[in-house]
C-alpha positions as CSV (number, residue, x, y, z in Angstrom):
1,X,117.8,124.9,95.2
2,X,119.8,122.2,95.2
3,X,118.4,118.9,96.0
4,X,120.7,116.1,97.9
5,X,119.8,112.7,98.1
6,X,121.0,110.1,101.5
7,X,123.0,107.3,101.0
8,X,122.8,104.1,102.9
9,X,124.0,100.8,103.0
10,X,121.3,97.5,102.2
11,X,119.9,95.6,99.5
12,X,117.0,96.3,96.8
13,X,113.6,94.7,97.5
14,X,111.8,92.3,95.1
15,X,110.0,93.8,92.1
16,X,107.0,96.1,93.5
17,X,104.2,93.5,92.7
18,X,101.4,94.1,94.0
19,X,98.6,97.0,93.5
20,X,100.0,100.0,95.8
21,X,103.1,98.5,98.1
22,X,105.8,101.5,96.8
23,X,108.7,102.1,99.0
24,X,112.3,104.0,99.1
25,X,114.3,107.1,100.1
26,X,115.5,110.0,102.4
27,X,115.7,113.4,100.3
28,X,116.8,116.6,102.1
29,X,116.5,120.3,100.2
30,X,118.7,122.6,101.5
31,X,118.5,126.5,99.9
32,X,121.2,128.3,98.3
33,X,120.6,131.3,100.9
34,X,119.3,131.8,104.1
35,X,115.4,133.2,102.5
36,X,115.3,129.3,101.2
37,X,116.2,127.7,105.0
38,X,113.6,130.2,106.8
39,X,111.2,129.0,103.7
40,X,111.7,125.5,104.8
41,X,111.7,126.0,108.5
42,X,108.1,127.8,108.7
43,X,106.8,125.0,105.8
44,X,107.7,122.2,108.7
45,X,106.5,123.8,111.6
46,X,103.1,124.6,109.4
47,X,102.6,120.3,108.8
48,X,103.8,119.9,112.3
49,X,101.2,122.2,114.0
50,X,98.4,122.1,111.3
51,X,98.6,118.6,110.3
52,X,97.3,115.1,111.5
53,X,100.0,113.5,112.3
54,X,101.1,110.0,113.1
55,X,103.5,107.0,113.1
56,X,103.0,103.7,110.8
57,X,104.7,100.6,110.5
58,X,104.4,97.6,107.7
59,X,106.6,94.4,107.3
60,X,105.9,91.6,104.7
61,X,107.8,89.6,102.6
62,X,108.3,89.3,98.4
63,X,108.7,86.2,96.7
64,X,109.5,85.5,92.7
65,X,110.6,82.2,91.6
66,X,112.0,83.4,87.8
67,X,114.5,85.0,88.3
68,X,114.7,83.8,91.8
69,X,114.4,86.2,94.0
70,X,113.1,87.5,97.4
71,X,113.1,89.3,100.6
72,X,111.7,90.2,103.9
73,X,111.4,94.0,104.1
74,X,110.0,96.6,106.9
75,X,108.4,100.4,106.0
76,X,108.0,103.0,109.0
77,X,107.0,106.1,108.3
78,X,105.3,109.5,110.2
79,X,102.2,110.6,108.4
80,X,100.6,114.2,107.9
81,X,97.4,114.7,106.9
82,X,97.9,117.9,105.0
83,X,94.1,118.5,104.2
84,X,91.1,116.7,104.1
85,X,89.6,114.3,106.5
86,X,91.0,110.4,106.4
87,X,91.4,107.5,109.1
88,X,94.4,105.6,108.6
89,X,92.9,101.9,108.2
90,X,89.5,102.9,108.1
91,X,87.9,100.8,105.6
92,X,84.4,102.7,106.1
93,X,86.1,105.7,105.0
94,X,86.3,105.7,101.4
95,X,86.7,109.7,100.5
96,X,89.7,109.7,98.1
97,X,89.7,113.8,98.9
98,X,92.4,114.2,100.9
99,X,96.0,114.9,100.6
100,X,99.5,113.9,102.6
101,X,103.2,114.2,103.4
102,X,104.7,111.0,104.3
103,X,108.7,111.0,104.8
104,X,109.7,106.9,105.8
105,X,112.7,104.8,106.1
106,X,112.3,100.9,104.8
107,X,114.9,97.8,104.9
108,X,114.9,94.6,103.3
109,X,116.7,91.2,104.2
110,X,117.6,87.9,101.9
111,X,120.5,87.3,104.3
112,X,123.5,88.3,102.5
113,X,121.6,90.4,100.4
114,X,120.5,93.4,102.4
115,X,119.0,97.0,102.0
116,X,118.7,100.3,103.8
117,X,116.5,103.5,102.1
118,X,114.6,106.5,102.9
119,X,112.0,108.5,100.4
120,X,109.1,111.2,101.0
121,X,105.8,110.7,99.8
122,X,104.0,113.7,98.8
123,X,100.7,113.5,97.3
124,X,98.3,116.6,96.9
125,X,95.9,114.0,96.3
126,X,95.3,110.6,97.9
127,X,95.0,109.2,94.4
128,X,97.9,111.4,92.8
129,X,101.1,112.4,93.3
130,X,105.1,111.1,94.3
131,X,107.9,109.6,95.8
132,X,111.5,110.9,96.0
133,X,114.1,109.0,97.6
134,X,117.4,106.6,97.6
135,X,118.6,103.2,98.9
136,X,121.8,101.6,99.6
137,X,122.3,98.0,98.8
138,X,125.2,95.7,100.1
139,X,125.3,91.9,98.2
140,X,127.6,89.8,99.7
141,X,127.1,86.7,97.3
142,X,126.6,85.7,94.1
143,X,123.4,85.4,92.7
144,X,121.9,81.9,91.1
145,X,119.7,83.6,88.6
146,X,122.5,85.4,86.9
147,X,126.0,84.8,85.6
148,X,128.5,86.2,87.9
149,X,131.5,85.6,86.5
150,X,130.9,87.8,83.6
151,X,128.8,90.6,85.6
152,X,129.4,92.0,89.0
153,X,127.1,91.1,91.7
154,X,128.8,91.4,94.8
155,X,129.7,94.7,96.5
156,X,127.7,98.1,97.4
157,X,125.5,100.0,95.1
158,X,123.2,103.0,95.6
159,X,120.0,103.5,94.0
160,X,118.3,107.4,93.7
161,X,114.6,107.8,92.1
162,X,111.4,109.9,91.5
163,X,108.4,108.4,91.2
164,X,105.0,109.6,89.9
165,X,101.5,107.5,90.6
166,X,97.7,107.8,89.4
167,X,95.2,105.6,90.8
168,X,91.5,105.7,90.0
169,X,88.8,103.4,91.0
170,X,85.1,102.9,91.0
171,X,82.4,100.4,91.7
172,X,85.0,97.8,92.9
173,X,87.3,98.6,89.4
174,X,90.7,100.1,90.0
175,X,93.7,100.9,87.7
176,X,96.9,102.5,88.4
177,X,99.8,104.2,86.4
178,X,103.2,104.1,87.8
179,X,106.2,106.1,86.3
180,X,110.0,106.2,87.9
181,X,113.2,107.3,86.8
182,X,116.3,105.4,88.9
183,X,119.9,106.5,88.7
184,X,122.5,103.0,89.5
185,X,125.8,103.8,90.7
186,X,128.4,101.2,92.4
187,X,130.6,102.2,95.8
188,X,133.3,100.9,94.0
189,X,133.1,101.2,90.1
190,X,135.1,98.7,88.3
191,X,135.3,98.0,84.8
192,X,132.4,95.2,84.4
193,X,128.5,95.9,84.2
194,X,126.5,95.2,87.3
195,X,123.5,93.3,88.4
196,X,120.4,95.3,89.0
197,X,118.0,92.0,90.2
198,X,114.8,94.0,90.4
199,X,114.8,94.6,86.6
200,X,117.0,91.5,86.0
201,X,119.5,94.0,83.5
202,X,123.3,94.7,83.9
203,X,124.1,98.0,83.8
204,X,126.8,100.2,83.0
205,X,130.0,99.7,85.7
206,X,130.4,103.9,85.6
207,X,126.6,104.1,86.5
208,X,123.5,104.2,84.8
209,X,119.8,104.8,84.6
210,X,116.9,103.1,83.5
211,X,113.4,103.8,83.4
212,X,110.3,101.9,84.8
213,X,106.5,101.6,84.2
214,X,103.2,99.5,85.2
215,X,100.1,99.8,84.4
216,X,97.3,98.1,86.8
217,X,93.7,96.9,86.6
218,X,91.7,95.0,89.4
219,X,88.6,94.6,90.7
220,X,87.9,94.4,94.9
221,X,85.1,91.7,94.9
222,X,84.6,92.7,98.7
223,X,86.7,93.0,101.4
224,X,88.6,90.1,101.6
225,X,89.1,89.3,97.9
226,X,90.3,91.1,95.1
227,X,92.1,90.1,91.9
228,X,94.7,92.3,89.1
229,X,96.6,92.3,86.3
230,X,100.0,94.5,85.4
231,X,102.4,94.8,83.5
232,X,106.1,96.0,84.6
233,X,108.6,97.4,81.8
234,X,112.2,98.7,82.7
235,X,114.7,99.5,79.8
236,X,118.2,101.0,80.8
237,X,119.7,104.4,79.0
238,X,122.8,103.9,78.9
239,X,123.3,99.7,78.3
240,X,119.8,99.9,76.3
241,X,118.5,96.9,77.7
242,X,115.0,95.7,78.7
243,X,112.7,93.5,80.9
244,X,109.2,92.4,81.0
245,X,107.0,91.3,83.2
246,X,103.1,90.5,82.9
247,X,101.4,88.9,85.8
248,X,98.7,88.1,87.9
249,X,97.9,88.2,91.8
250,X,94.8,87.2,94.1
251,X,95.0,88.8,96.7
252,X,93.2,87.8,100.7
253,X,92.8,90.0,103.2
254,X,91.4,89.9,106.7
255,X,92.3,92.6,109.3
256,X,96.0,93.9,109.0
257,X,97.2,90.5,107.1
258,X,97.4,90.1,103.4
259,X,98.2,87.4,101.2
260,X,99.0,87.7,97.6
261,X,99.4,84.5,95.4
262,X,99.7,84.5,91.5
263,X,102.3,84.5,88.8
264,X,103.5,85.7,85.1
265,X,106.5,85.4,82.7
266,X,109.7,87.3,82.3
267,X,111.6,87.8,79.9
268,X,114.8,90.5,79.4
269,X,117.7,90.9,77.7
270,X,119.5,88.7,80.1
271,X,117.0,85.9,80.7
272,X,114.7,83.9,78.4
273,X,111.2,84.3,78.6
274,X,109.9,81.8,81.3
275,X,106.8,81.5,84.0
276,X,107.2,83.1,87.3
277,X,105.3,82.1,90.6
278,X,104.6,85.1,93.1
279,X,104.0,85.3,96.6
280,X,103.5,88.7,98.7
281,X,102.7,89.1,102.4
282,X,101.9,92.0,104.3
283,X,100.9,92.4,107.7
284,X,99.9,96.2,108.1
285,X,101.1,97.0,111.9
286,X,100.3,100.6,112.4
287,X,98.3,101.6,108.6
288,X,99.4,104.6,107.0
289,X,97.3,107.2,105.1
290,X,98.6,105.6,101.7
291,X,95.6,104.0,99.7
292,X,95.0,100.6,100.4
């Protein structure tokens, strides 16, 4: 079985901040005979006649200061409750026992920096499971945090990942786990390493990969406040560089609106260790069956 992942023109949003806002990619399988497609076909029309199903829609906006950095992004996506019993914004309903299929498309705007993606959720269990997707990303200016005349940062670049999570949580405590592999490749390759802004690394003009991980721990003091701490690591394969970021957020909510404020430092192999400020809104239009 051959896997095949969509490619689409857009920009890459902001590094994934805050406890649980993932995003990315459009994956298709298609079988190597006809047994595989008839496979497929009665696994769809099984979640689309046995499932709980339903649109959702989320927009916010990401904000780092160090390196600069941010974006105005949207997520849509159709949701199927594959087992289990779950309300989509519920928050009486706190049963983690449930499992879903998500596919969704998200886009993100900083002007002349702009992204298109598609991914598919799939978790077995509310609190475990994946993401598989891929982005496009079109940058039609140089960027201030970085040096541009010795890297590339304008043109198109794609963007393929999977994704595994874990989140556990109990009396108000939560942590999370977060593993993802991303392959980089340019529309055009040249000869000089690229930008990747998210991780803040160049890598390799011919493509390249690089590996990411964070590790979360909160606490939800009610329903309107809660406070964490994490810790995001990317290092490239093929450049072997890295980046670091430990940092802070408090985060408000009331209704569908949420407002996270905090900050940490960076460091990586291209910029010096210094303090970042963050800043993450989301307003929750239509809520998914994603853990809040």
């Amino acid at each position: 079985m051959k896997v095949v992942s969509e490619k689409f023109g857009g920009k890459i949003a902001g590094d994934e901040l805050m406890i649980a806002f993932g995003r990315k990619f459009i994956v298709r399988i298609f079988g190597d005979d006809f047994k595989w497609r008839a496979t497929a076909i009665v696994i769809f029309c099984f979640f689309s006649s046995a499932a709980v199903a339903g649109v959702d829609l989320d927009v916010g906006a990401e904000v780092r200061s160090y390196p600069l950095s941010g974006v105005v992004e949207a997520d849509a996506g159709y949701d199927f409750l594959l087992w289990g019993t779950h309300t989509a914004g519920d928050s009486q309903q706190s049963s983690p026992w449930y499992g879903y299929l998500r596919p969704h498309i998200d886009g993100s705007t900083a002007g002349t920096y702009n992204q298109l993606g598609g991914s598919v959720d799939i978790y077995p269990l509310s609190f475990l499971g994946g993401r598989f997707g891929g982005e496009g990303i079109q940058n039609d200016a140089n960027y201030t945090a970085y040096d541009c005349q010795t890297y590339e940062c304008r043109g198109r670049f794609y963007r393929t990942y999977a994704q595994a999570d874990l989140t556990l949580g109990a009396a108000g405590f939560f942590v999370q786990a977060r593993w993802r592999r991303e392959r980089w490749t340019q529309g055009a390759v040249g000869i000089v390493d690229f930008i990747e802004p998210t991780s803040g690394l160049a890598l390799r003009a011919a493509g390249d990969a690089q590996t990411y991980y964070r590790g979360t721990f909160g606490y939800k003091f009610n329903t309107t406040w809660s406070a964490a701490a994490a810790l995001v690591y990317y290092q490239s394969d093929i450049s072997n560089e890295i980046s670091r970021f430990p940092f802070a957020v408090v985060r408000f909510q009331r209704g569908p609106l949420s407002l996270g404020i905090g900050g940490g430092v960076y460091e990586g192999s291209l910029k010096s260790q210094a303090a970042s400020a963050l800043l993450i809104l989301d307003y929750n239009i239509i809520p998914s069956l994603r853990l809040q």
